[in-house]
C-alpha positions in Angstrom: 0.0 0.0 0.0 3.3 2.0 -0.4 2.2 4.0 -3.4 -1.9 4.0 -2.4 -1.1 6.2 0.2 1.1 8.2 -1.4 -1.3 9.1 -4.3 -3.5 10.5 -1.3 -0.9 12.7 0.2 -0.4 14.0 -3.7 -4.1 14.5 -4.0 -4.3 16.4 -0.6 -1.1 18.6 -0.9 -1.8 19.3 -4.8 -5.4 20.2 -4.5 -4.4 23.1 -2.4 -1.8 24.4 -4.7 -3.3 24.2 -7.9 -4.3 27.3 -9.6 -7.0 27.4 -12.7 -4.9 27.9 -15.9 -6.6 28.2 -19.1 -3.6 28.1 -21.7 -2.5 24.9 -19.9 -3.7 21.4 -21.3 -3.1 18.6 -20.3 -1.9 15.8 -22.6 -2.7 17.8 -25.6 -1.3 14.6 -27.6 -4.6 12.3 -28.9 -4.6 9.3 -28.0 -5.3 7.1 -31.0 -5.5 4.1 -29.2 -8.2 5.3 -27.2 -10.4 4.7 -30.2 -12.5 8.2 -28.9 -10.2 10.7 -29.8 -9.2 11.9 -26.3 -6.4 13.6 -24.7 -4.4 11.7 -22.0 -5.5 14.2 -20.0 -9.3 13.0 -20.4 -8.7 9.6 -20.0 -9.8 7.6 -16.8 -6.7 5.3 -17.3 -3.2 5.0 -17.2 -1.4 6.7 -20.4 2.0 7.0 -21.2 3.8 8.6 -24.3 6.8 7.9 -25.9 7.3 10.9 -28.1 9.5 11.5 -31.0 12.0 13.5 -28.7 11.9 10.5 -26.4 12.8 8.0 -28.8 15.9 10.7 -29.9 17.1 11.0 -26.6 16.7 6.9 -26.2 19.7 4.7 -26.4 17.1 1.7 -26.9 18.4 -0.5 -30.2 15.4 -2.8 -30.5 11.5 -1.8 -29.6 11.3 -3.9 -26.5 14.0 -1.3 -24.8 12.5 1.6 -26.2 9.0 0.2 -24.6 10.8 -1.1 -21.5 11.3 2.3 -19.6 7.4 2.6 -19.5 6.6 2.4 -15.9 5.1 -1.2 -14.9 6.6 -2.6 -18.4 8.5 -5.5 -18.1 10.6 -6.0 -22.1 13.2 -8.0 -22.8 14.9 -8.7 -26.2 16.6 -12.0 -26.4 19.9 -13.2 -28.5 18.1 -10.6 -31.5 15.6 -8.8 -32.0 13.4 -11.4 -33.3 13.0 -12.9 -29.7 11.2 -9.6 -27.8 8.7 -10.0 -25.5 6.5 -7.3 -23.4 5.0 -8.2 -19.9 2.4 -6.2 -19.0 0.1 -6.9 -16.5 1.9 -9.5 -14.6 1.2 -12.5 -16.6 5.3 -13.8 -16.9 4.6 -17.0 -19.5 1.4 -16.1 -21.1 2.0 -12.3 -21.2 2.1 -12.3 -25.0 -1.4 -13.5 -25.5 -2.6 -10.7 -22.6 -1.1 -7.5 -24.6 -2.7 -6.1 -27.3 0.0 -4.7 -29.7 -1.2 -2.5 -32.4 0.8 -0.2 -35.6 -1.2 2.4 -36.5 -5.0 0.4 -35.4 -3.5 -3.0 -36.6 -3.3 -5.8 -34.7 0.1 -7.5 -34.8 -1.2 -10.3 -32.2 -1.9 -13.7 -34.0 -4.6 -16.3 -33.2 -1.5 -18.4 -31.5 1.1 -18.5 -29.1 3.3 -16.8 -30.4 2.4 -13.2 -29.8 3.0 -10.1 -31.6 6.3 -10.2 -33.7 8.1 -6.5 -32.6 10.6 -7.1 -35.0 8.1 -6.4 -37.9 8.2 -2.5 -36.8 11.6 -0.8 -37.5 12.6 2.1 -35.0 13.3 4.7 -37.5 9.4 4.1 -38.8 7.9 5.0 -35.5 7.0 8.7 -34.7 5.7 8.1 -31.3 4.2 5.0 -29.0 1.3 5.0 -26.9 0.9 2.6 -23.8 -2.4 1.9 -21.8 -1.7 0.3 -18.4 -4.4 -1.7 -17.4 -7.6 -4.0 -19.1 -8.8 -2.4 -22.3 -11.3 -5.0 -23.2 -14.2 -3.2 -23.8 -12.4 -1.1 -27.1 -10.2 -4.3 -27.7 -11.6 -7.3 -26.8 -9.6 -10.1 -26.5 -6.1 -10.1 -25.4 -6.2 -6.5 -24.1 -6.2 -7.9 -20.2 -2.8 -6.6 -19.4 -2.5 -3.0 -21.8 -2.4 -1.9 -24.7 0.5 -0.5 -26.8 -0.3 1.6 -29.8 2.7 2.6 -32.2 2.4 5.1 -34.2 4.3 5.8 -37.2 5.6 8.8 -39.3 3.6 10.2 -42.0 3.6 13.1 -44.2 2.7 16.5 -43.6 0.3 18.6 -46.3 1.7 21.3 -48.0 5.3 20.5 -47.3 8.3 20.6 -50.0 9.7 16.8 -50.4 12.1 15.5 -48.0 14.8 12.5 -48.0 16.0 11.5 -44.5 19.2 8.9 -45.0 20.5 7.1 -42.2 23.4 4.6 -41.2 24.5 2.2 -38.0 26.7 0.2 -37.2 27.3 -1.8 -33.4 30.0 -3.6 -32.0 28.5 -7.1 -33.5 29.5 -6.3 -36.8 26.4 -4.9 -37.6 24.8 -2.6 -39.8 22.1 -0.8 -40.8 20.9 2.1 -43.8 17.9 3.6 -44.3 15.9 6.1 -46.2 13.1 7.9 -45.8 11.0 10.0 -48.4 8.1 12.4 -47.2 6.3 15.4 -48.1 3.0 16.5 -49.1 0.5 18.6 -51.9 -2.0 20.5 -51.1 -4.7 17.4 -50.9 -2.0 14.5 -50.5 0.5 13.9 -48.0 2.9 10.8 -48.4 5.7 8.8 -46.8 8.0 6.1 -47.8 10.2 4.3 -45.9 13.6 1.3 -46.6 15.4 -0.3 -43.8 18.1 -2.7 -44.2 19.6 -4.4 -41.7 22.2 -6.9 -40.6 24.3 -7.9 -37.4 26.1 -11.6 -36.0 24.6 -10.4 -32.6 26.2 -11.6 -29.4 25.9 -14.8 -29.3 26.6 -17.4 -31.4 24.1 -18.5 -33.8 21.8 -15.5 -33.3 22.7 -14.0 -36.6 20.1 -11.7 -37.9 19.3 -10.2 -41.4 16.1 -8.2 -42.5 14.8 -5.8 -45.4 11.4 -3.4 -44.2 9.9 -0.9 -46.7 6.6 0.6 -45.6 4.4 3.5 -47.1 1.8 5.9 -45.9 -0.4 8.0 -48.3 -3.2 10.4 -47.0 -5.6 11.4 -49.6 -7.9 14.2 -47.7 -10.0 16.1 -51.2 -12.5 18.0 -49.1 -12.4 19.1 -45.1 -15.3 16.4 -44.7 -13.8 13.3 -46.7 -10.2 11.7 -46.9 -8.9 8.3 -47.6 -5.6 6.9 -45.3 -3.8 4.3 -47.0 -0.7 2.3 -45.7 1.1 -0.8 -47.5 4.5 -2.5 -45.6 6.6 -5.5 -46.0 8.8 -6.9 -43.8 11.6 -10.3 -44.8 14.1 -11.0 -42.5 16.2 -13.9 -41.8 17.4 -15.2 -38.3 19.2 -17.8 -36.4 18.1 -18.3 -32.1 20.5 -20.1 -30.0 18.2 -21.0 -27.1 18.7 -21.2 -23.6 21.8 -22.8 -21.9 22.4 -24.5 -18.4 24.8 -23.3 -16.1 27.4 -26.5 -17.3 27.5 -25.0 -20.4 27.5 -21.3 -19.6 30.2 -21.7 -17.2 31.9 -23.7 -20.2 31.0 -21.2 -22.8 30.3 -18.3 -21.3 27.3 -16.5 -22.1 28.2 -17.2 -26.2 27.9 -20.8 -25.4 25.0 -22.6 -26.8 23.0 -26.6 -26.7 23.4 -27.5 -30.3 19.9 -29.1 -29.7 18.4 -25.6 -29.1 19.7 -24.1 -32.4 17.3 -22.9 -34.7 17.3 -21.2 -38.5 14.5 -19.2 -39.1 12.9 -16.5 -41.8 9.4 -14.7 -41.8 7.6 -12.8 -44.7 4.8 -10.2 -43.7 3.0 -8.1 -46.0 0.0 -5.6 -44.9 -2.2 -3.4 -46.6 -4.5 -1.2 -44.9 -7.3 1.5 -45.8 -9.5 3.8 -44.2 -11.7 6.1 -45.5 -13.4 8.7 -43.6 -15.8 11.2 -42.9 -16.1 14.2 -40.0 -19.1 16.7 -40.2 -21.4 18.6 -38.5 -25.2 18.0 -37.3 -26.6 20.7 -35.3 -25.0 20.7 -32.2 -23.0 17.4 -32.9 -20.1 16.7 -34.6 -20.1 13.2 -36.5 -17.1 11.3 -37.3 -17.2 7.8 -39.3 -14.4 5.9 -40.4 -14.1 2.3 -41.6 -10.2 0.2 -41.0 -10.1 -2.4 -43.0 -6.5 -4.4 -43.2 -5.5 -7.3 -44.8 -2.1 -9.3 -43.6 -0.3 -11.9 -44.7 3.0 -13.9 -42.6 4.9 -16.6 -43.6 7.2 -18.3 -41.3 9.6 -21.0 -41.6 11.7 -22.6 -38.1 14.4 -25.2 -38.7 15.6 -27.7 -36.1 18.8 -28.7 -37.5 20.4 -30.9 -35.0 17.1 -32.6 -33.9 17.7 -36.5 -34.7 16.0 -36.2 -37.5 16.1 -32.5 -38.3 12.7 -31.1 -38.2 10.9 -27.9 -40.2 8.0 -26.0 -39.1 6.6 -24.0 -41.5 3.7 -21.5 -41.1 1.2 -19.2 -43.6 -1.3 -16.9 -41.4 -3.5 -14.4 -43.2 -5.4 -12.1 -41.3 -8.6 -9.6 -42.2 -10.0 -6.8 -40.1 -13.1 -5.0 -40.5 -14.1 -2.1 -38.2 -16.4 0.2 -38.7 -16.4 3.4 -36.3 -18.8 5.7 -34.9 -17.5 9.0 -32.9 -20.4 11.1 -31.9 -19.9 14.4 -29.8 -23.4 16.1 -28.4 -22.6 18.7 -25.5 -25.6 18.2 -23.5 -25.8 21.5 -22.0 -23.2 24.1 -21.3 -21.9 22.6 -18.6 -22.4 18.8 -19.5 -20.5 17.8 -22.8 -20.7 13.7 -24.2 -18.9 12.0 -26.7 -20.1 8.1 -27.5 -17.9 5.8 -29.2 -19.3 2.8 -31.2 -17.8 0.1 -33.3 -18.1 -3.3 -34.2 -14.5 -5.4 -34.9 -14.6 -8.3 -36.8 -11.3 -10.8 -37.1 -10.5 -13.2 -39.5 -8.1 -15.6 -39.3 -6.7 -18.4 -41.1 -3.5 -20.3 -40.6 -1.8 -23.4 -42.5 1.2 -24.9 -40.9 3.6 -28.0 -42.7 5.9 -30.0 -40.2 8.8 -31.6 -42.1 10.2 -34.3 -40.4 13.1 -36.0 -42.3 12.1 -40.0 -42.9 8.4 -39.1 -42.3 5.5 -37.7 -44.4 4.5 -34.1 -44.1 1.9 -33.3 -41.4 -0.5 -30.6 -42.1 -2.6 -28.5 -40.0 -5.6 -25.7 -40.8 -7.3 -23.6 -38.2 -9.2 -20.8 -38.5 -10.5 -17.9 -35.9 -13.5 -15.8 -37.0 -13.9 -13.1 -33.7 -16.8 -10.6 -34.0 -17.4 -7.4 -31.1 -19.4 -5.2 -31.0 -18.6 -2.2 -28.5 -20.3 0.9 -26.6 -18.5 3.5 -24.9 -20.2 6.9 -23.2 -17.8 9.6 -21.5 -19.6 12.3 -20.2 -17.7 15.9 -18.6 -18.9 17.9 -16.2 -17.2 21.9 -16.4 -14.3 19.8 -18.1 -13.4 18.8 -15.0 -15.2 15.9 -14.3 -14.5 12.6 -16.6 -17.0 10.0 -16.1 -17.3 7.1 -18.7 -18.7 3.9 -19.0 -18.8 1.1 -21.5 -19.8 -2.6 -22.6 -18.9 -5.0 -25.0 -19.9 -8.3 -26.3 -17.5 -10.6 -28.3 -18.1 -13.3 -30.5 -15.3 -16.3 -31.4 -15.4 -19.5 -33.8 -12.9 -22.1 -34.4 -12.2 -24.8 -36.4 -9.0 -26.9 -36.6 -8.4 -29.9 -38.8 -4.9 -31.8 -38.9 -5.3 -33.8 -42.4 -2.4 -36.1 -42.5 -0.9 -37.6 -39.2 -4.1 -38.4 -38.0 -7.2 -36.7 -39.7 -8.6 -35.0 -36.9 -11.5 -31.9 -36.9 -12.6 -30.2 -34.2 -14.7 -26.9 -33.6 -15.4 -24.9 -30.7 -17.2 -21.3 -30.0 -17.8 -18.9 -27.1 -19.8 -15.8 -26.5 -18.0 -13.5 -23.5 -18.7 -9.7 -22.4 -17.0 -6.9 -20.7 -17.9 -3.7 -18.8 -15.9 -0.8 -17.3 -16.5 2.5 -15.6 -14.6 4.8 -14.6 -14.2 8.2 -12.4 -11.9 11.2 -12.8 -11.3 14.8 -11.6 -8.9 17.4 -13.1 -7.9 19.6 -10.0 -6.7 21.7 -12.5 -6.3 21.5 -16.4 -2.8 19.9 -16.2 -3.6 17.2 -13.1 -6.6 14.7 -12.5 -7.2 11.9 -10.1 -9.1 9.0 -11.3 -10.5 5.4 -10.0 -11.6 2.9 -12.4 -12.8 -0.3 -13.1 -13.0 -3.4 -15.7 -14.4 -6.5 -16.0 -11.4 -8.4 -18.5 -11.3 -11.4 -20.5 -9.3 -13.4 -22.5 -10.2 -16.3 -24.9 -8.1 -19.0 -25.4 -5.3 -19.0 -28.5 -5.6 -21.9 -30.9 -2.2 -23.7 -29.4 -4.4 -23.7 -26.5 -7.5 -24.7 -27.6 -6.0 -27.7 -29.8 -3.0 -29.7 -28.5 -0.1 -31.9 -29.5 0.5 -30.7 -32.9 0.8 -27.2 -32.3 2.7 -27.3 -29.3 5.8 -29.9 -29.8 6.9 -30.4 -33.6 6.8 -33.4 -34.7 4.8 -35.2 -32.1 3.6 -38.5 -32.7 0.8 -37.8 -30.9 -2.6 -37.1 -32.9 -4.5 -34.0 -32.0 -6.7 -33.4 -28.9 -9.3 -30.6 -27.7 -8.1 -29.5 -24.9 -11.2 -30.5 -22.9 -13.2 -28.1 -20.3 -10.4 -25.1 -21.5 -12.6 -21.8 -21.0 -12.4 -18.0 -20.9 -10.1 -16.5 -18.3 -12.0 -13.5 -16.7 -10.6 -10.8 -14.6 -12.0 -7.9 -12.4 -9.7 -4.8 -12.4 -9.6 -2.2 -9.9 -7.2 1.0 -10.7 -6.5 3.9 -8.8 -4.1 7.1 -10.0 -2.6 10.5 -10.1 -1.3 12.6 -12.9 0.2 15.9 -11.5 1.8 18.9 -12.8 0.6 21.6 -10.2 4.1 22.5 -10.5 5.8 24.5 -13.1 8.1 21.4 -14.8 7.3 19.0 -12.6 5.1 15.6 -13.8 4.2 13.3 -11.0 2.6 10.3 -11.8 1.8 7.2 -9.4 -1.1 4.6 -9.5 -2.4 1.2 -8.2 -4.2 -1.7 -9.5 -5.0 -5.2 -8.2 -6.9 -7.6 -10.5 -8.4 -10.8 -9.6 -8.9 -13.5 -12.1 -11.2 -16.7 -12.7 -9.9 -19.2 -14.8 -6.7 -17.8 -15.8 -4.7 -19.1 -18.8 -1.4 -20.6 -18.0 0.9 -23.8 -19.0 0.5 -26.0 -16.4 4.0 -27.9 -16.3 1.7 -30.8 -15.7 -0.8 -30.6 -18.4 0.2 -28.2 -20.6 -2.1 -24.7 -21.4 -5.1 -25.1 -18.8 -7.6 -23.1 -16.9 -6.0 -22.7 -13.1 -8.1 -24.4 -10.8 -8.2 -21.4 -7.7 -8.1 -17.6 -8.5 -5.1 -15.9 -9.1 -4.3 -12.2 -7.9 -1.9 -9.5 -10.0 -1.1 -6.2 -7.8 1.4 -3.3 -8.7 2.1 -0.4 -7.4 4.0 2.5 -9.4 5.6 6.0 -9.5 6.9 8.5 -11.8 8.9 11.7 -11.4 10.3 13.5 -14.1 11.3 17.6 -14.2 12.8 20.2 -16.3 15.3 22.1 -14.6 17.8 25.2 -15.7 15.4 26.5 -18.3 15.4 22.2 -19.9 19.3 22.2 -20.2 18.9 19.6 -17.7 15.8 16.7 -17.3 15.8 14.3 -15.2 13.3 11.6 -14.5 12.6 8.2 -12.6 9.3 5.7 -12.0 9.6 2.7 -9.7 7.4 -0.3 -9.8 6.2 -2.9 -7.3 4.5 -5.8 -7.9 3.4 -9.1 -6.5 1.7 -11.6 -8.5 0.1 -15.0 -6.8 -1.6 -17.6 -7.1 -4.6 -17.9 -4.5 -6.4 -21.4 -3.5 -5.8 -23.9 -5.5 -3.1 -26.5 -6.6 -0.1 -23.2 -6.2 -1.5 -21.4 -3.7 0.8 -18.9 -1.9 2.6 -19.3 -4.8 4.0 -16.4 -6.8 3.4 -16.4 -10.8 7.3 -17.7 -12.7 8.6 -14.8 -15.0 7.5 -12.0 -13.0 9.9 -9.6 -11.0 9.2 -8.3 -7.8 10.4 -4.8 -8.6 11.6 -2.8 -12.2 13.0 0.5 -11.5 14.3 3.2 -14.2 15.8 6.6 -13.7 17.8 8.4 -15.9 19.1 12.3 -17.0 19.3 13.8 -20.0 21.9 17.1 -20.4 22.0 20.0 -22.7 25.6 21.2 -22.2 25.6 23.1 -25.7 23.1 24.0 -28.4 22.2 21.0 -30.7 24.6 18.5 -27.8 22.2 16.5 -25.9 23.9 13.5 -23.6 21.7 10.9 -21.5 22.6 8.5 -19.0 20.0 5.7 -17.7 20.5 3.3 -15.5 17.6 0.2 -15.4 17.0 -2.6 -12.3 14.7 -5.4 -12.5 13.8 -7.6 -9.2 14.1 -11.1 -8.3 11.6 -13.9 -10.0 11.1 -17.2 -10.5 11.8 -19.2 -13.9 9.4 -19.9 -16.8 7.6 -23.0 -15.7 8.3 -23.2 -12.2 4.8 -22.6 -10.7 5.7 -24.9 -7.2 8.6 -22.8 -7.0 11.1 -24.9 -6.4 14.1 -23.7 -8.2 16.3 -20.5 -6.8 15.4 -17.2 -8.0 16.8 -15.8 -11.0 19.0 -13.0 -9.7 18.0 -9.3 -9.5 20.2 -6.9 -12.4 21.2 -3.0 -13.2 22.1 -1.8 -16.1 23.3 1.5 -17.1 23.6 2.7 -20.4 24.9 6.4 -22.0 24.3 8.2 -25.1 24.9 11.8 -26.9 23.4 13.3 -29.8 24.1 16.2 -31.9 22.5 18.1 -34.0 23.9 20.2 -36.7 22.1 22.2 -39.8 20.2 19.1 -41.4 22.8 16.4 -39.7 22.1 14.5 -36.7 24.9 12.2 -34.9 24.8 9.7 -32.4 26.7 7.0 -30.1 25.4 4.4 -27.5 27.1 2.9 -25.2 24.9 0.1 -23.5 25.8 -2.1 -20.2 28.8 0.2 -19.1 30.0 -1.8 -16.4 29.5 -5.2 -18.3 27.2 -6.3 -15.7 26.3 -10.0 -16.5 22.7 -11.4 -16.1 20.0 -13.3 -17.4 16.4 -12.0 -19.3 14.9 -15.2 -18.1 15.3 -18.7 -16.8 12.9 -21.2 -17.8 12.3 -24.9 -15.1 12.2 -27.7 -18.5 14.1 -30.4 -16.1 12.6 -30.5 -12.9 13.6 -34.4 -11.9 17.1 -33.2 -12.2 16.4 -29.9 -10.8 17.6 -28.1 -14.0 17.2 -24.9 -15.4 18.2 -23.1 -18.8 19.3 -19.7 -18.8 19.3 -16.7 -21.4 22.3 -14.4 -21.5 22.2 -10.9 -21.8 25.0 -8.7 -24.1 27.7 -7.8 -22.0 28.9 -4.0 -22.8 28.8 -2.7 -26.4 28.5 0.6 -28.8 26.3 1.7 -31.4 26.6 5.0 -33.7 25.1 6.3 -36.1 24.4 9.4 -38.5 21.6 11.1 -40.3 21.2 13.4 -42.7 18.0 15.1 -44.8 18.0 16.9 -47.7 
């Protein structure tokens, strides 16, 4: 209750001091993921923004890191940046299938286990990134029980003369990357393309990594009432993974060392193409704003075992379709009393086709298919815009089919029918602060690995495929609780709490694989955020703390703390303006004690607590920008994670972290 109280003592002491400002606003950034159009400022949740000049100032090489200062966020990148993963929400294991993960509106989440795939999205694309702590499931459905992370990328500007932005890396692992960017904009069309190559042996072995991204962005807007958004991207890459390693073979090896056993080759295709017309006007008193996303995606995967005995291939085809239309309708009520509903419905399509390739045996091939419909309502109503009250429902449809056609011919089909509510509570003290309470009834349906077993979750298995019998809907009720302050002058204060309880939840049961826990299990975190401007912003420093303690209740664990989950993550850095276009920023990053993937009866040690601290400068000259990054100064060694896969001979397998290393790089635009 460290942080519950201190959000009362911020209330009480910053109540008193604030003073009504009228040219002040707070979080005058929209918040596309919101779905409404509102300001963080007039959001009864938790909102953090990574601008632009964040991601400048950021040392971060992959997306995970960038994402990883966010307070509560837990994001690791593994061997490359192929292997990323984002905990939010306390989940550990299953936190990829309880984060909803969007670029620009599109989902990157797939119908499986494995999660959204952050290396699709290069980091000289992205323009800024918006995080939503806490259970979005009423404007996203499924998945969206831990957050919601919304990246945003850059995009012409009308009326601008054309622009080309060239950059080029390179990093201590004899890597390497170019880039070029095109954008500008007519009086009726504004357009951006983007290319990205590149290439690096990373620091292990067998973690090589290769890819090619080109992405583009056209906005077609003829009249003030009509325009057309259009974006097209494709992503190929090539990778090797070296796996995790026991502590024989890292004392051996060091953290280079590798289980040949573990090695995999990999390479992934992914094409999108997205459109979305829309139209704003008035009626009366209300303004009117329509839009229809519609995306089609297509990703094509292919994992080789090479020293299985015999070598085995997994390859993968997913194609996805989204449909949403979108209804913004804003009707102030009286003079006093505005209202803004949102209204939608989402429909998902999914089909997927994976081949395993097992040498000496006939291919094995397996179809499934996801069709997920919503429909979703959501009222915020302000009182003298200082009161922010909202409240919402949605209702969520979801089919499957699966049918394995070779090793065994096996169909199966299953449906469910689900809902989820929220409300929520906010006053603005003044027009830069608010305190708000909310609360949301989550859920998450299960993936197709977990619906349908054997096949999809060990490759090659013998084993024909299964329903996964009496699996059901996790369900979750929310509580959250927080400030946002800036009563004074370059100050931001920022602390909240949330505790969820959940029926049912999701998680791979080292017993029985993917399976409904049998008691309740309870996720509660604590956080806090400082951050200032000081010496007229020559000098800004910041920091956010997070506690949190994760557990299962009743049940075959209970007392038990949820595997993958540290107790603490802390962050605090300073960034220094020592000359005009010199910036220089030093961070230093600590995550907490946890137990290992897999080891729900925590049995096995703790995998040690770690701090990092990285530095980086920036300058800025005419139209050039240069940069250097040095990351893990003191060559601090640790692990992301450990993962329990031997428990009869009380083993674990470990994943090094990069020891210290340097990036630089320079831009230019013409």
């Amino acid at each position: 209750m460290r942080i519950l109280g201190l959000i009362f003592v911020l209330v009480l002491s910053f109540v008193n001091l604030a003073q009504a400002d009228d040219t002040a606003d707070l979080g005058t950034i929209v918040v596309e993921a919101s779905r409404s159009n509102d300001t963080a400022g007039n959001m009864n949740k938790d909102v953090s923004i990574i601008t632009s000049e964040d991601i400048a100032n950021s040392p971060a090489k992959s997306l995970s890191e960038l994402i990883g200062v966010v307070p509560g966020v837990d994001a690791r990148a593994n061997s490359n940046s192929k292997d990323q993963q984002i905990n939010m929400g306390q989940f550990g294991e299953s936190s990829s299938a309880n984060v909803v993960v969007l670029v620009d509106g599109r989902r990157l989440n797939t119908p499986d286990l494995s999660g959204a795939d952050l290396s699709l999205i290069d980091l000289n694309s992205i323009d800024r990134i918006e995080v939503i702590q806490g259970a979005g499931s009423v404007l996203y459905g499924d998945n969206a029980t831990g957050g919601v992370i919304n990246i945003i990328t850059k995009k012409g500007q009308k009326n601008t003369k054309p622009s080309v932005t060239l950059t080029s890396e390179v990093d201590s692992y004899k890597g390497n990357k170019d880039g070029m960017a095109l954008s500008g904009g007519l009086s009726q069309l504004a357009y951006q393309f983007n290319y990205d190559r590149q290439q690096s042996n990373n620091y292990r072995t067998y973690s090589n990594y290769w890819v090619n991204d080109y992405g583009t962005h056209l906005n077609y807007n003829p009249t003030d009432i009509f325009g057309v958004d259009f974006s097209q991207g494709y992503h190929l890459d090539r990778y090797r993974l070296p796996g995790g390693i026991n502590i024989d073979t890292l004392n051996a090896g060091g953290p280079t060392g590798v289980h040949r056993s573990s090695i995999s080759f990999g390479s992934t295709s992914d094409s999108h193409f997205d459109i979305t017309p829309h139209l704003k006007f008035d009626a009366g008193s209300s303004n009117v704003d329509l839009s229809l996303f519609t995306s089609a995606r297509k990703n094509m995967t292919s994992i080789t075992y090479p020293f299985f005995s015999p070598p085995e291939t997994l390859a993968n085809e997913t194609e996805s379709y989204e449909f949403q239309p979108k209804l913004i309708l804003l009707s102030p009520l009286t003079d006093r009393l505005g209202n803004k509903l949102t209204s939608g419905y989402d429909y998902i399509y999914y089909t997927e086709k994976r081949r395993i390739y097992t040498t000496g045996n006939p291919e094995d091939i397996v179809l499934a298919r996801e069709a997920s419909q919503g429909i979703y309502l959501l009222d915020e109503v302000t009182l003298d815009n200082r009161w922010l009250l909202n409240a919402g429902a949605r209702g969520g449809w979801a089919s499957y089919v699966f049918n394995e056609t070779q090793q065994t011919p096996t169909k199966f089909n299953r449906s469910s029918t689900i809902e989820g509510y929220e409300g929520g509570l906010g006053y603005k003290y003044n027009p830069d602060s608010k305190v708000f309470v909310n609360y949301t009834r989550s859920y998450r349906l299960p993936n197709l690995d977990e619906f349908f077993q054997n096949p999809f979750q060990t490759v090659g298995k013998d084993t024909a495929a299964s329903i996964n019998p009496g699996l059901t809907d996790q369900v979750g009720n929310q509580y959250q609780l927080g400030i946002k302050d800036k009563s004074l002058e370059g100050i931001n204060l920022g602390a909240s709490f949330t505790e969820v309880q959940y029926k049912k939840e999701i998680y791979d049961n080292p017993n029985s694989g993917n399976a409904n826990y049998d008691g309740k299990t309870r996720h509660y975190s604590e956080a806090a955020d400082i951050s200032t401007e000081l010496f007229n912003k020559k000098i800004e420093p910041f920091a956010n703390i997070t506690f949190q303690q994760t557990e299962f209740i009743k049940g075959t664990f209970s007392g038990k703390r949820i595997p993958d989950v540290p107790d603490q993550i802390a962050h605090a850095g300073i960034t220094f303006w020592p000359l005009e276009g010199l910036s220089t920023t030093i961070t230093t990053n600590f995550v907490g004690k946890r137990f290992g993937l897999g080891d729900e009866a925590n049995i096995f040690p703790k995998i040690k607590r770690y701090n990092t601290v990285d530095w980086s400068a920036r300058y800025t000259y005419k139209n050039m920008e240069l940069w250097v990054s040095l990351n893990n100064i003191f060559s601090t060694h640790y692990f992301f994670y450990g993962s329990s896969f031997d428990a009869a001979n009380n083993d674990e397998v470990y994943y090094p972290a990069p020891t210290r290393n340097i990036e630089a790089g320079v831009k230019v635009k013409f």
